[in-house]
FIDO-41659 format. One record per residue (C-alpha): x, y, z; residue in three letters. Coordinates in steps of 0.02 Angstrom, whole numbers, plus 50000, padded with zeros to 5 digits. Example, Ala and Ser with C-alpha at 12.3 -4.5 7.8 and 13.67 -1.06 7.14 Angstrom:
residues 2
east:north:up:fikol
50615:49775:50390:Ala $
50684:49947:50357:Ser $
//
This chain:
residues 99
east:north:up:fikol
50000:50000:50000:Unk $
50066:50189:49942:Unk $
50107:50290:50096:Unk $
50070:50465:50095:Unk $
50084:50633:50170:Unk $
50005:50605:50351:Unk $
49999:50416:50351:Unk $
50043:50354:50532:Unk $
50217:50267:50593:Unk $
50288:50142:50712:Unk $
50446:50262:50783:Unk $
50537:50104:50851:Unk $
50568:50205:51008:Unk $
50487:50192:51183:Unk $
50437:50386:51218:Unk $
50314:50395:51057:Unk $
50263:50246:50997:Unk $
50170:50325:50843:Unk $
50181:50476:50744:Unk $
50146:50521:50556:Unk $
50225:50596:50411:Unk $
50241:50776:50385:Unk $
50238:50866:50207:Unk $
50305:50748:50084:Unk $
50469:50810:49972:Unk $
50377:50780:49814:Unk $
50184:50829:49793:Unk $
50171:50797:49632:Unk $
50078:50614:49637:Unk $
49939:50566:49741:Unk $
49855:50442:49815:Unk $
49678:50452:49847:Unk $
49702:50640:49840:Unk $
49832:50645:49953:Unk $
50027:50668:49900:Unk $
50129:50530:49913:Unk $
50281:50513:50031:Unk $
50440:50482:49966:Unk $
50619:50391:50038:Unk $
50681:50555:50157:Unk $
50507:50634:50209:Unk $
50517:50686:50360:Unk $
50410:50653:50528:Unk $
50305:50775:50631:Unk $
50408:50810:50768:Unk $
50403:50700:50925:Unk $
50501:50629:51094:Unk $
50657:50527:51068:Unk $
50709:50421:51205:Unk $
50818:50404:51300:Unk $
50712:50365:51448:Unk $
50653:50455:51565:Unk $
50704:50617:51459:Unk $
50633:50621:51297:Unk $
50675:50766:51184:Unk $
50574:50805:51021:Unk $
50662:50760:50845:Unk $
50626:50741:50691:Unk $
50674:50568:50589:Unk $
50627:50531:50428:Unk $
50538:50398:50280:Unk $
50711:50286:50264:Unk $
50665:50168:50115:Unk $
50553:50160:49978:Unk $
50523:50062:49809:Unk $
50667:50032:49717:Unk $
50576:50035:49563:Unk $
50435:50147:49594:Unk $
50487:50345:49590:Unk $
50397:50507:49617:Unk $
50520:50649:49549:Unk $
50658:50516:49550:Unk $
50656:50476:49722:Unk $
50566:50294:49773:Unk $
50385:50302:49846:Unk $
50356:50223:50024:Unk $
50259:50093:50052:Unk $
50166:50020:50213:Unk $
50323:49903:50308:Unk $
50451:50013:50231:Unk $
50578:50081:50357:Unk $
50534:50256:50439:Unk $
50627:50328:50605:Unk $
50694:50157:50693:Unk $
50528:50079:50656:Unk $
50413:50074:50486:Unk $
50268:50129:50396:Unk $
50090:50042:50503:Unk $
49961:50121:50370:Unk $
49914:50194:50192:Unk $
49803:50197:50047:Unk $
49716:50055:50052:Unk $
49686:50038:49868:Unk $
49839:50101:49801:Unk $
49986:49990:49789:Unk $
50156:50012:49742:Unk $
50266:49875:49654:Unk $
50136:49757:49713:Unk $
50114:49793:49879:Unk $
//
C-alpha cells in the first residue's frame, strides 16, 4: 500500500510509539488525493528516548520502492523503514510495486 503525506508510523522508540509523516518532498503524485511520501520525508516532530528524558526530533521515511519513483526519488510503502521503526498504514487501494 502507497504511503502518503500524514499516514501514521511505528517510531521504534519507547517515548512515542506512533507519529505520522509531515509534508512529503515531492507533491506531485497522489494517492487518493493525498501526496505521496517519498524515501527522506520527514516526521512531525516527536520525543526521542532516552528514557526518562525524551527530547522532540525529527526522523525521517528511510526506504522506499526501488523501482517505483515520484520525481526520482522511490515512493514508500506500508512496512518500509521510517525513524527506527516502519510505515503501520496507507492507501488502502493504492499499491506500489505490488504491495
Amino acid at each position: 500500500m502507497a504511503v502518503r503525506e500524514g499516514d501514521p508510523l511505528s517510531t521504534g522508540h519507547a517515548c512515542t510509539g506512533i507519529t505520522n509523516l509531515a509534508t512529503s518532498l515531492v507533491r506531485t503524485v497522489k494517492a487518493n488525493g493525498i501526496a505521496g511520501a517519498v524515501q527522506g520525508t520527514p516526521t512531525v516532530a516527536h520525543p526521542f528516548p532516552p528514557l526518562p528524558i525524551c527530547p522532540a526530533h525529527v526522523a525521517a521515511l528511510n526506504q522506499g520502492s526501488t523501482n517505483v519513483k515520484i520525481g526520482g526519488i522511490p515512493w514508500g510503502r506500508v512496512t518500509d523503514s521510517a525513524d527506527a521503526g516502519s510505515m503501520i498504514s496507507g492507501s488502502l487501494n493504492v499499491l506500489v510495486n505490488g504491495r
